[in-house]
C-alpha positions as CSV (number, residue, x, y, z in Angstrom):
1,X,25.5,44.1,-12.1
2,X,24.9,41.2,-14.4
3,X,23.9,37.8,-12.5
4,X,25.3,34.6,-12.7
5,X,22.3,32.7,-14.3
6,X,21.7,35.7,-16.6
7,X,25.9,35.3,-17.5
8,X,25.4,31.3,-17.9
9,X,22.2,32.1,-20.1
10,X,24.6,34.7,-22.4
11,X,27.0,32.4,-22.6
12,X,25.0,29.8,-24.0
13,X,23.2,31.9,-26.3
14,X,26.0,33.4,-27.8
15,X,27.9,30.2,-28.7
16,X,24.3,28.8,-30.2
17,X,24.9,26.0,-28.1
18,X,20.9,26.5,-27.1
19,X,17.8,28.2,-28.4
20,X,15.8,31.0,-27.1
21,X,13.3,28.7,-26.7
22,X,15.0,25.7,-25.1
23,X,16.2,28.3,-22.5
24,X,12.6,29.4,-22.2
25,X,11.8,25.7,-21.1
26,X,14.6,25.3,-18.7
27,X,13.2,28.4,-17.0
28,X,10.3,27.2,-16.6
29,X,11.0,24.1,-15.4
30,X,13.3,25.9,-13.4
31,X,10.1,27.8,-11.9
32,X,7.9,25.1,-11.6
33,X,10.8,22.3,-10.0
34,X,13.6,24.4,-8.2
35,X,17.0,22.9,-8.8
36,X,19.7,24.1,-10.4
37,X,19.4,25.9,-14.3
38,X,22.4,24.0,-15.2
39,X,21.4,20.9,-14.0
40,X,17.9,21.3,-15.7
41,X,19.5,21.8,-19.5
42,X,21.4,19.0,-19.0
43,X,18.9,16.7,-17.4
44,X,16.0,18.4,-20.5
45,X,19.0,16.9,-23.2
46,X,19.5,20.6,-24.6
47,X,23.5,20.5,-23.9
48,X,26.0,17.0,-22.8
49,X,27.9,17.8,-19.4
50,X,30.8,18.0,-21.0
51,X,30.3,20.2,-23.5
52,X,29.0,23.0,-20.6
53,X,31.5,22.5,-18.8
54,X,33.9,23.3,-21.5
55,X,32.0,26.5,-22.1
56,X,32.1,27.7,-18.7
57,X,35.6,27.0,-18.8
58,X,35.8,29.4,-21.6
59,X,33.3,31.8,-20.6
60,X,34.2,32.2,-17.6
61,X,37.9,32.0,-17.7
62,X,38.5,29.0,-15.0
63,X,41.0,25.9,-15.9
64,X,39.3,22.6,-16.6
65,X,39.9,19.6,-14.5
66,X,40.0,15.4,-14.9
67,X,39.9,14.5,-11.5
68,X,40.3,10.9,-12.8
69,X,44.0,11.7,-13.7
70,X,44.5,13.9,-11.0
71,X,45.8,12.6,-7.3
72,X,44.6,14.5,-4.0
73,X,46.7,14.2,-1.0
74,X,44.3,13.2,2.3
75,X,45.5,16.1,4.3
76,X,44.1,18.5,1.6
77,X,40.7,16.6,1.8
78,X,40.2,16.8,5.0
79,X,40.2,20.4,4.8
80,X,36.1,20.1,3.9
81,X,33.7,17.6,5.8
82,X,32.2,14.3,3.3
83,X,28.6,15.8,3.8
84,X,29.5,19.3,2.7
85,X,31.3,17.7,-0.2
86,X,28.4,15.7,-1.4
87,X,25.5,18.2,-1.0
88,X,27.8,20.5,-3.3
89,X,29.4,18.5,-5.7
90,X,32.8,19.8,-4.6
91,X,36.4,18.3,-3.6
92,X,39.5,20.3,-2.8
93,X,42.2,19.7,-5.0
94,X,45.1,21.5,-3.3
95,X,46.1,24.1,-1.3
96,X,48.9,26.9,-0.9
97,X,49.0,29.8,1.9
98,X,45.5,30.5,2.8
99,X,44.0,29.5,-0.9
100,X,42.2,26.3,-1.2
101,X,41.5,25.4,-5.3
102,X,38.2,23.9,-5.3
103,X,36.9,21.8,-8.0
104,X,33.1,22.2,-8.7
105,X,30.9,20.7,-10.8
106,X,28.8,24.5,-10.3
107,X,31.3,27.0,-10.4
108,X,28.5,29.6,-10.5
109,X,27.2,28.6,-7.5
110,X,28.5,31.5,-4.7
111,X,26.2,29.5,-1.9
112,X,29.0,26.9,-1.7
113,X,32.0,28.8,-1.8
114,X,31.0,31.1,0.7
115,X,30.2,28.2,3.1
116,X,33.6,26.7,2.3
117,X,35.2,29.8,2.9
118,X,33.2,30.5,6.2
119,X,34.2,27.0,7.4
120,X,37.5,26.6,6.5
121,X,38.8,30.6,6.9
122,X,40.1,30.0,3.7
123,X,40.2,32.2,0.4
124,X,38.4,30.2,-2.7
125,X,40.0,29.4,-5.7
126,X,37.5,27.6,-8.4
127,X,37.9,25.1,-11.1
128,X,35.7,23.5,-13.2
129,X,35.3,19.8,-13.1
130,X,32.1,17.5,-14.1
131,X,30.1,16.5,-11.1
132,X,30.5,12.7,-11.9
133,X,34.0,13.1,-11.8
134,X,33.8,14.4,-8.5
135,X,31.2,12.4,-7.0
136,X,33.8,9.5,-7.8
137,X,36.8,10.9,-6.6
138,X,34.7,11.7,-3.2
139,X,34.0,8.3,-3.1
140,X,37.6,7.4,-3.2
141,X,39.7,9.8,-1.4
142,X,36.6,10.5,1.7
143,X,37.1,7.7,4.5
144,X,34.6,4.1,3.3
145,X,32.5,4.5,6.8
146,X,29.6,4.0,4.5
147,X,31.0,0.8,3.6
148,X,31.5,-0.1,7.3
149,X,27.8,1.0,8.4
150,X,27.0,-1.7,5.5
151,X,29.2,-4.5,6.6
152,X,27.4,-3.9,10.3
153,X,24.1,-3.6,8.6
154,X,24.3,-6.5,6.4
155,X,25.4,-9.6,8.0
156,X,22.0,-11.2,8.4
157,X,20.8,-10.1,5.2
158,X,22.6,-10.5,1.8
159,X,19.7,-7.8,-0.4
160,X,17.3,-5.6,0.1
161,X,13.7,-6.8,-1.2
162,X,12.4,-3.5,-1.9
163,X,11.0,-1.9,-4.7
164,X,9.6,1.2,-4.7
165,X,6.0,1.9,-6.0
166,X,5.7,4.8,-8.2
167,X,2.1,7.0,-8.0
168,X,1.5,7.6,-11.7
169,X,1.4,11.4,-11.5
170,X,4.8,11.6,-9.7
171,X,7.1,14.9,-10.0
172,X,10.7,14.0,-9.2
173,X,13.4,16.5,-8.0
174,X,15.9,18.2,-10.3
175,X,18.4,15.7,-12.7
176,X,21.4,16.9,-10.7
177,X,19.6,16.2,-7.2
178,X,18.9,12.7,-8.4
179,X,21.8,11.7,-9.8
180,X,24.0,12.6,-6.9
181,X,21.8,10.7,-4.6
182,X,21.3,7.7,-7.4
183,X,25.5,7.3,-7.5
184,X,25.4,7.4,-3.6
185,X,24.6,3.7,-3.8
186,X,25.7,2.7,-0.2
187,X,23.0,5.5,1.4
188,X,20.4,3.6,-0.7
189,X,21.4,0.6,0.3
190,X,21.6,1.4,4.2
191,X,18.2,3.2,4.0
192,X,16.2,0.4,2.0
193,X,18.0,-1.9,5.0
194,X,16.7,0.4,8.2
195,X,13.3,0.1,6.1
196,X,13.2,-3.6,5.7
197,X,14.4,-4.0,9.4
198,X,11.2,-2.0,10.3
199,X,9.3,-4.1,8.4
200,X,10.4,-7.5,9.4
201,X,10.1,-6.9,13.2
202,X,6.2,-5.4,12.4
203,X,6.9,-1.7,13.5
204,X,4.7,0.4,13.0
205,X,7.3,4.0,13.2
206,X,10.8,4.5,12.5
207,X,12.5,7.6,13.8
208,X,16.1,8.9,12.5
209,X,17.3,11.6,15.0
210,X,20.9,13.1,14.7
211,X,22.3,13.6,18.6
212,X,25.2,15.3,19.3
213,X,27.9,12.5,17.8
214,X,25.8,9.8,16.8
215,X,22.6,8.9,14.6
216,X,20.4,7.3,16.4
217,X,17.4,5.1,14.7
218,X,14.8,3.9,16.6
219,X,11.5,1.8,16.1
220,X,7.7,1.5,17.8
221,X,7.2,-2.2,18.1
222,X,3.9,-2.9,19.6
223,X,3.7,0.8,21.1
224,X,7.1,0.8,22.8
225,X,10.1,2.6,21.6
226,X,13.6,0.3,21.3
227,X,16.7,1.5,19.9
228,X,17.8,0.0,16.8
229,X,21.6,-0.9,14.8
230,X,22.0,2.8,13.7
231,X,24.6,4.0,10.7
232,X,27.2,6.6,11.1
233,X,26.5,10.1,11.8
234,X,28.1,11.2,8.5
235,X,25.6,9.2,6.5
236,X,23.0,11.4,8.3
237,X,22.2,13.9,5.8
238,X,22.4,11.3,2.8
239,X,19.5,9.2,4.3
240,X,17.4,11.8,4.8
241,X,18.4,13.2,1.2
242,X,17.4,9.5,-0.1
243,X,14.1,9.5,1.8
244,X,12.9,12.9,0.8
245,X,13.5,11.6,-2.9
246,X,11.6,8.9,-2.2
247,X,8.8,10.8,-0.8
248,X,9.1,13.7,-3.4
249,X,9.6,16.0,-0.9
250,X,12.3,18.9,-1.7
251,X,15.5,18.3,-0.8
252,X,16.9,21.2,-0.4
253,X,14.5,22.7,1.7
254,X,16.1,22.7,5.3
255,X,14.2,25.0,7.3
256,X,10.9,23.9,6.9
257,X,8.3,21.3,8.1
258,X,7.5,18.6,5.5
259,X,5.4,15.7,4.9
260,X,5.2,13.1,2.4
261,X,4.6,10.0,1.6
262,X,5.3,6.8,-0.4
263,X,5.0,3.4,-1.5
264,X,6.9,-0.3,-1.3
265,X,6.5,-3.7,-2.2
266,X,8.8,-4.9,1.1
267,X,9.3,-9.0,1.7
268,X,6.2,-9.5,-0.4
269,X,4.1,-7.2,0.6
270,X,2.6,-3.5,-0.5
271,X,2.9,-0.9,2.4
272,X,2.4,2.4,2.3
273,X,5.0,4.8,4.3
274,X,4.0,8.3,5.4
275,X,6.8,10.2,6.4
276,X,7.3,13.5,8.5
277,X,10.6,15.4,8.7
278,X,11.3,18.5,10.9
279,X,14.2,20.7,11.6
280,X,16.0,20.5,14.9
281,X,18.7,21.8,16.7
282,X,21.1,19.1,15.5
283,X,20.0,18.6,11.8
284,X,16.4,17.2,10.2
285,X,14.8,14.8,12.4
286,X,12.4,12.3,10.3
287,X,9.2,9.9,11.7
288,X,8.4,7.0,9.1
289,X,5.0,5.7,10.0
290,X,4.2,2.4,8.4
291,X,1.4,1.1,7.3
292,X,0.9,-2.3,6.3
293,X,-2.3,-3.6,5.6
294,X,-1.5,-6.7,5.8
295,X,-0.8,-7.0,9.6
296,X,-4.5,-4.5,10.4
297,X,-7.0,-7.1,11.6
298,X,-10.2,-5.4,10.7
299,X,-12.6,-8.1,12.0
300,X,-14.5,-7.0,15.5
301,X,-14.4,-10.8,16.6
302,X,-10.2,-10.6,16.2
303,X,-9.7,-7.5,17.9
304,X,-9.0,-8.8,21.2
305,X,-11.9,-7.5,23.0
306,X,-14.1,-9.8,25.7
307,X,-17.3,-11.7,24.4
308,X,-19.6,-9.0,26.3
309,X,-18.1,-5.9,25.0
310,X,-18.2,-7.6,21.3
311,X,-21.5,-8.6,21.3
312,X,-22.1,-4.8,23.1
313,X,-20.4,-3.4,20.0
314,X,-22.6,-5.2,17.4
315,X,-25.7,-4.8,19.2
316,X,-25.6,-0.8,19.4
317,X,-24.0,-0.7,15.8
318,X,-27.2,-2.2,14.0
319,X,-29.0,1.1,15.3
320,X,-30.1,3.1,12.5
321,X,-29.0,6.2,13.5
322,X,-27.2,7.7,16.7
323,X,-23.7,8.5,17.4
324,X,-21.0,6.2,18.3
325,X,-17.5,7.5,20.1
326,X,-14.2,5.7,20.6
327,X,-12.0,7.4,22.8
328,X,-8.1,7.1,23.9
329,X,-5.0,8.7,23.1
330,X,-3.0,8.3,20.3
331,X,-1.7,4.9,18.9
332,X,-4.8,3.3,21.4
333,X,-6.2,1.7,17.9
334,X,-9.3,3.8,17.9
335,X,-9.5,4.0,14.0
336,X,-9.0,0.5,13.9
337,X,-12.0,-0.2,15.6
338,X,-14.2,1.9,13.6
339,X,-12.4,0.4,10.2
340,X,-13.9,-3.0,11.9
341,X,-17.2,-1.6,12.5
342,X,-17.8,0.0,9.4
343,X,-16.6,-3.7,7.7
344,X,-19.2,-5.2,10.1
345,X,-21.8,-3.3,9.2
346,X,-21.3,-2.5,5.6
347,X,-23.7,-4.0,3.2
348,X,-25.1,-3.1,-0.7
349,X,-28.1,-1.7,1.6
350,X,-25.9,0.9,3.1
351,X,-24.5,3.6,1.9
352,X,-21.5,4.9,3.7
353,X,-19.2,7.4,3.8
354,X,-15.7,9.0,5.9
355,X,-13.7,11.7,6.3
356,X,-10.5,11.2,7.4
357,X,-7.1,13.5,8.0
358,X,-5.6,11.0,6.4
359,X,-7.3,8.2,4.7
360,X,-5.2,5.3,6.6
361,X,-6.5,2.3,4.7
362,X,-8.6,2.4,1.7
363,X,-11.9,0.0,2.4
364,X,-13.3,-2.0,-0.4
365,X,-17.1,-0.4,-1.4
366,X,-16.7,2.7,1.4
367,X,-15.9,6.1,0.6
368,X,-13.6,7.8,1.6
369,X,-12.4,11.4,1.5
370,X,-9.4,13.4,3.0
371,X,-10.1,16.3,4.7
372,X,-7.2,18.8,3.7
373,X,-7.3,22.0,5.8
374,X,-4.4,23.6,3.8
375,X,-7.0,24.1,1.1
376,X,-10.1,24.7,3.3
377,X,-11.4,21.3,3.1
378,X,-12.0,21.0,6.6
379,X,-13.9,18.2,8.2
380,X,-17.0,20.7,9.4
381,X,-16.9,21.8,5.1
382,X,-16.6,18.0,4.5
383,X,-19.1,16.5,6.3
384,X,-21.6,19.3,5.2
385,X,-21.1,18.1,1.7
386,X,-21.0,14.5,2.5
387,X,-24.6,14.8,3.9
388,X,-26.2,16.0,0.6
389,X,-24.5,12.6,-0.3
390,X,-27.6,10.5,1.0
391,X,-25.5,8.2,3.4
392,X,-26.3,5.9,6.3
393,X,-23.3,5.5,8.0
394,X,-20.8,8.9,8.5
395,X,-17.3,8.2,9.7
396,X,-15.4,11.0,11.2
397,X,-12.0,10.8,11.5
398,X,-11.4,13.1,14.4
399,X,-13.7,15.2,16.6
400,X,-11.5,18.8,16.9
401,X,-14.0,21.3,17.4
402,X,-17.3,22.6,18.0
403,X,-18.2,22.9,14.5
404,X,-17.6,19.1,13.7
405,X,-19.4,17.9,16.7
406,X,-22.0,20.3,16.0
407,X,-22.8,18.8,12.5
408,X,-22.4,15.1,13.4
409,X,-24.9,15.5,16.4
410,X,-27.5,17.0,13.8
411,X,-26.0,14.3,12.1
412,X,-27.0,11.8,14.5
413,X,-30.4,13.0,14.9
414,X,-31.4,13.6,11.5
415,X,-31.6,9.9,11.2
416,X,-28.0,8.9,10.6
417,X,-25.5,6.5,12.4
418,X,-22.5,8.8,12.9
419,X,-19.3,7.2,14.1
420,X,-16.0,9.3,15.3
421,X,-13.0,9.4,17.2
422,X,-12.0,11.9,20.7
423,X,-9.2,12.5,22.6
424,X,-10.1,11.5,26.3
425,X,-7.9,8.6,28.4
426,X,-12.0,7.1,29.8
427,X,-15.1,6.9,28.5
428,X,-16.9,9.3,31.5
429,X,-14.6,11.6,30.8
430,X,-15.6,11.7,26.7
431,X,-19.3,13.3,28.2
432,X,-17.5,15.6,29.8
433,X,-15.4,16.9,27.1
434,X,-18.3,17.5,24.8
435,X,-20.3,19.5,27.3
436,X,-16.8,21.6,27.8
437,X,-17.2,22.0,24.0
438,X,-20.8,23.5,24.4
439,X,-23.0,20.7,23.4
440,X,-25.9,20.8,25.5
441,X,-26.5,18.0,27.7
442,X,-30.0,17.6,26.1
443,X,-28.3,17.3,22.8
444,X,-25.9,14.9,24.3
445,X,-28.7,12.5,25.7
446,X,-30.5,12.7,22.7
447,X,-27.9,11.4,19.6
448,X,-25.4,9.9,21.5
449,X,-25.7,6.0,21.8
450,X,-22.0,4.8,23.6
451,X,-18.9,6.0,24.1
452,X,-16.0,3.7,23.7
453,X,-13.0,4.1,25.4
454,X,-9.7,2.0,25.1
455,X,-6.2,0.9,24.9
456,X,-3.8,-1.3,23.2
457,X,-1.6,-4.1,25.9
458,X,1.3,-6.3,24.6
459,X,0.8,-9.9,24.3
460,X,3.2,-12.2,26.1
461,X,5.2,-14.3,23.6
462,X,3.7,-17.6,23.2
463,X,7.3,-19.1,22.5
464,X,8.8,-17.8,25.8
465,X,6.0,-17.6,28.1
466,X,6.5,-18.4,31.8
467,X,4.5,-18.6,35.1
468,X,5.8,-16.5,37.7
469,X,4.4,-15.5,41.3
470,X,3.3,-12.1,42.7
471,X,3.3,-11.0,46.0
472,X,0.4,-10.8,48.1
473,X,0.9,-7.5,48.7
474,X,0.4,-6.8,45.2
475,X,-2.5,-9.1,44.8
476,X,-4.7,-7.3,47.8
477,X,-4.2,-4.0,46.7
478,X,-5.4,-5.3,43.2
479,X,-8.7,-6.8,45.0
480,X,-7.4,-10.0,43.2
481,X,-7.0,-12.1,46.5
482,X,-9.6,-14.2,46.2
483,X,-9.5,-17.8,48.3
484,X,-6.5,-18.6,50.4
485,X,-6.8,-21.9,49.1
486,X,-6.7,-21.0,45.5
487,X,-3.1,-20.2,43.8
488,X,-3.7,-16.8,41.3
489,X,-1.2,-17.5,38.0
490,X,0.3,-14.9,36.2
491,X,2.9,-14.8,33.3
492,X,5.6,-13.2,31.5
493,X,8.2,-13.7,28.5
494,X,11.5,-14.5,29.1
495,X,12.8,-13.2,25.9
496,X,13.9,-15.0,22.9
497,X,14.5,-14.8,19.1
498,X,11.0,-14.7,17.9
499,X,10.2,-12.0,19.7
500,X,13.5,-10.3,19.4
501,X,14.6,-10.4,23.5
502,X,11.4,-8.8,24.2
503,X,8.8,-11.0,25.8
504,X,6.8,-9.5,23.9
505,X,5.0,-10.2,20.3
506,X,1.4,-8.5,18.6
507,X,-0.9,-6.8,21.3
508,X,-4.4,-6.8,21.9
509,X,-7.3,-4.5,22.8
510,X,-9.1,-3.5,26.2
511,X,-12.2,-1.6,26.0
512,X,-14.9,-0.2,28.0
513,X,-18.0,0.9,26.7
514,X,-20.5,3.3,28.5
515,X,-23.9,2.5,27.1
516,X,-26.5,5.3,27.8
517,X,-28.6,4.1,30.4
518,X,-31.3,6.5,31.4
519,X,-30.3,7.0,34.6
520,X,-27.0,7.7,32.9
521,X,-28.8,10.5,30.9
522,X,-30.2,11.7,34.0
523,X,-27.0,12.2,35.1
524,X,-25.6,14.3,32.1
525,X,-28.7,16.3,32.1
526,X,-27.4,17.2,36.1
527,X,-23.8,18.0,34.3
528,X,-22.2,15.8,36.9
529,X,-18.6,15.1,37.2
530,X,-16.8,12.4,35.5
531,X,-16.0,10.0,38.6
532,X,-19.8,10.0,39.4
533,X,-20.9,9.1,35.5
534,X,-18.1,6.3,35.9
535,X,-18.9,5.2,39.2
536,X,-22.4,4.6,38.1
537,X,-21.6,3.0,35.3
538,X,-19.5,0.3,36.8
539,X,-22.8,-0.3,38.9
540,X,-25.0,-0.7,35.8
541,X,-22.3,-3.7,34.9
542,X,-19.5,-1.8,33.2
543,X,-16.2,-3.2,33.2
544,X,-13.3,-0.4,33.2
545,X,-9.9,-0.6,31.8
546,X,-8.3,-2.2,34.7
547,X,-11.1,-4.7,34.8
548,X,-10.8,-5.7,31.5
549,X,-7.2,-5.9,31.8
550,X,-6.6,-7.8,34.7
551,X,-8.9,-10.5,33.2
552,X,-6.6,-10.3,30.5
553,X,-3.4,-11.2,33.1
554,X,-5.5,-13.8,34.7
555,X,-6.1,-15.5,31.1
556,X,-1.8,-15.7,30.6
557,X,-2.7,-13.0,27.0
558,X,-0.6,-10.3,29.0
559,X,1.3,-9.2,32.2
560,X,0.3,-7.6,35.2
561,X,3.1,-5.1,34.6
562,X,1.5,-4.2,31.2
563,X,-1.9,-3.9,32.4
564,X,-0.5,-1.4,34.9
565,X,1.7,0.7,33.0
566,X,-1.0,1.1,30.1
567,X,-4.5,1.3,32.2
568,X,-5.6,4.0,34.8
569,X,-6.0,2.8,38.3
570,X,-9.7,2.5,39.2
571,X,-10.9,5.2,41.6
């Protein structure tokens, strides 16, 4: 049985319309792309729309259409849903007993009529028609709530500012795939607008998630979710269409995990935009993370830290060689910190190098590599590599296993300053982890110089900041009593337009840092538990999370509430 791209291919052939060898081209590209082989000979300039349309009409024996002279009564367009329409090229033109005549701008394409005919019950009856044409006349005859979700979108801003940043060795999807999207102006106007939104209100995620009758679009403003203006659920699988073009990712993969990325000069300002889209039960889910350099303070002194634990920080980082860990869980700014250590530290003298999964920010005069374990560049293989590099400094992304820790405590005490993150919630607890890895407390003792464990709290907004009182009962159970005679102030935001109703605006670190004492070392050597390593630390002078935090309340930078959702209670 002859196929249909083998029948297209004949028919092309036979009329001389194309060459052996332009054919030869469009398969490959066809190979190397995806997309459709029609699409692809029309986008390579080997054969106008029109003119293959005509000879399908011929070829295959199916009437030609102008939609443009050609009126379609609503009750036959209802019959197929806007988004199946669009992602087809397809309209329904009319309809008698259980036959629906479907134009198409593919009428070789059996995928979409039997999913027309599995929805609808119906039998298919094809006609040709070009997929402009039909683009257009879905734009006309398919209810505007495109324009609606624009008019709601819109009111406070009159155009988008963005302009997207193309990466010089860029592959883009299929002609057909772009064009549809391209004509599809109001999805690219809603998407660059949920973009810009992100943006202005310094987010650093956006998530799109289809629910059951609605779209829902949310952002992470200074770590806490808030539900943002969301479009109509019909525009659903356009936006995430226009963002996979965007992020030449491939749009017609469904099924799959992907991840992508891409670049934008928004209000101003470059940002880079990774982006992460996965299938769920209700349709593709997508997670923007955005990353603008412009609003990353990588100084130690502006990081929000007390005077003690900076002048901890830069006393144990002008060590020539040792190991360094920041600990917390994710979104804690842990790679922020080391970004402003490595920028303390980095001099001509130095020679220093990361590996990273990914690169977040490219520093000026560091190197930087991205460990990619799809390929087996994983960051055990990396960091071997990087130490026949001669460095000084070695920044690792992300302690995952034994192997890694394994190499940067040789590392650390073959006479190089080695600085990484782990995933722990205190600093006692980081010890702990690594001899649960089966790093020997000897090995421990010997390379490891602090641990660093901490958090990120939302500042009060200074425009709507307000004293408030707290119960005593709260203040005794918080040992922050003090004198009878001596009135404890605390503060909050009542909300207002500069921090968008929030009370909130930018945040601020809290850290604790367990320095290696030796009694400390003594200590690990005895494999303790991880209260007794913290409870001795706190004796040497170390101020936990709490601590550190409830200074912060006391100094009006953040609430009590804040400090008490984000810290863990001292034991």
């Amino acid at each position: 049985m002859i196929s249909l791209k083998e029948r297209l291919t004949e028919l092309l052939i036979t009329n001389k319309l194309m060459t052996e060898e332009q054919l030869k081209d469009a398969l490959r590209v066809q190979k190397e792309k995806g997309g459709k082989l029609s699409a692809i000979i029309v986008n390579l300039n080997f054969i106008k729309e029109s003119d293959l349309i005509s000879i399908l009409s011929q070829g295959l024996g199916l009437p030609l259409i102008d939609l443009k002279r050609f009126k379609i009564e609503k009750d036959i367009v209802n019959i197929i849903p806007v988004d199946i329409a669009r992602y087809y090229q397809i309209i329904p033109v009319s309809k008698m007993g259980d036959t629906v005549t479907l134009a198409m701008a593919d009428p070789l394409n059996i995928f979409a009529t039997d999913h027309v005919s599995a929805l609808t019950g119906l039998k298919i009856n094809p006609i040709i028609s070009s997929s402009q044409d039909i683009l257009q006349a879905i734009e006309l005859y398919y209810p505007d709530t495109t324009r609606d979700a624009i008019n709601n979108l819109t009111k406070e801003m009159e155009a988008s500012s963005i302009e997207l940043i193309k990466e010089t060795n860029e592959v883009l999807p299929s002609g057909q795939e772009l064009s549809a999207i391209s004509l599809q102006a109001p999805v690219v106007k809603v998407t660059d607008m949920l973009i810009e939104e992100a943006v202005g209100k310094k987010a650093s995620d956006i998530l799109i998630e289809p629910l059951d009758k609605k779209l829902r679009v949310r952002l992470r403003i200074d770590g806490v979710l808030h539900e943002s203006r969301s479009p109509s659920k019909s525009m659903h699988a356009s936006i995430i269409s226009r963002i996979k073009v965007i992020s030449d990712l491939d749009i017609a993969e469904h099924r799959l995990p992907q991840d992508g990325r891409f670049k934008a000069r928004i209000l101003g300002k470059e940002i880079d935009f990774r982006v992460s889209v996965i299938p769920s039960s209700m349709g593709e889910k997508v997670a923007i993370r955005i990353l603008d350099k412009s609003s990353v303070t990588l100084d130690i002194e502006k990081l929000g830290f007390s005077r003690d634990a900076v002048e901890n920080l830069k006393s144990v980082t002008q060590l020539p060689h040792g190991m360094i860990l920041s600990c917390g869980p994710t979104g804690s700014g842990k790679t922020t910190t080391l970004y402003s250590i490595l920028k303390f530290i980095d001099s001509p003298q130095k020679n220093i190098v990361t590996v990273e999964d990914p690169v977040e920010f490219q520093l000026a005069g560091i190197n930087q590599v991205s460990a990619r374990p799809e390929i087996g560049l994983t960051f055990a293989g990396s960091l071997r590599s990087i130490l026949r590099q001669d460095p000084n400094v070695i920044m690792i992304g992300e302690i995952r296993d034994f192997d890694t820790v394994d190499i940067a405590i040789k590392s650390a005490l073959t006479g190089h300053l080695v600085l990484s993150t782990l995933h722990t919630t205190t600093s006692s607890g980081a010890i702990v982890r690594l001899v649960n890895m089966g790093i020997e407390p000897y090995l421990i003792n010997a390379s490891l110089i602090c641990v660093i464990a901490q958090r990120l709290v939302r500042k009060i907004c200074e425009h709507c900041k307000e004293e408030y009182a707290v119960k005593n009962e709260i203040l005794q159970k918080l040992q922050l009593g003090g004198h009878p005679d001596k009135k404890i102030k605390f503060y909050r935001g009542k909300g207002c337009e500069h921090c968008y109703q929030m009370g909130y605006s930018g945040r601020a670190g809290l850290v604790e840092i367990l320095m290696l004492s030796s009694r400390i070392r003594e200590l690990i050597l005895s494999r303790v538990q991880e209260h007794i390593l913290k409870a001795e630390a706190v004796k040497e002078g170390m101020k936990t999370l709490r601590q550190e935090g409830l200074n912060l309340a006391l100094q009006g930078v953040t609430t009590l509430e804040e400090i008490l959702r984000i810290t863990p209670a001292d034991e």
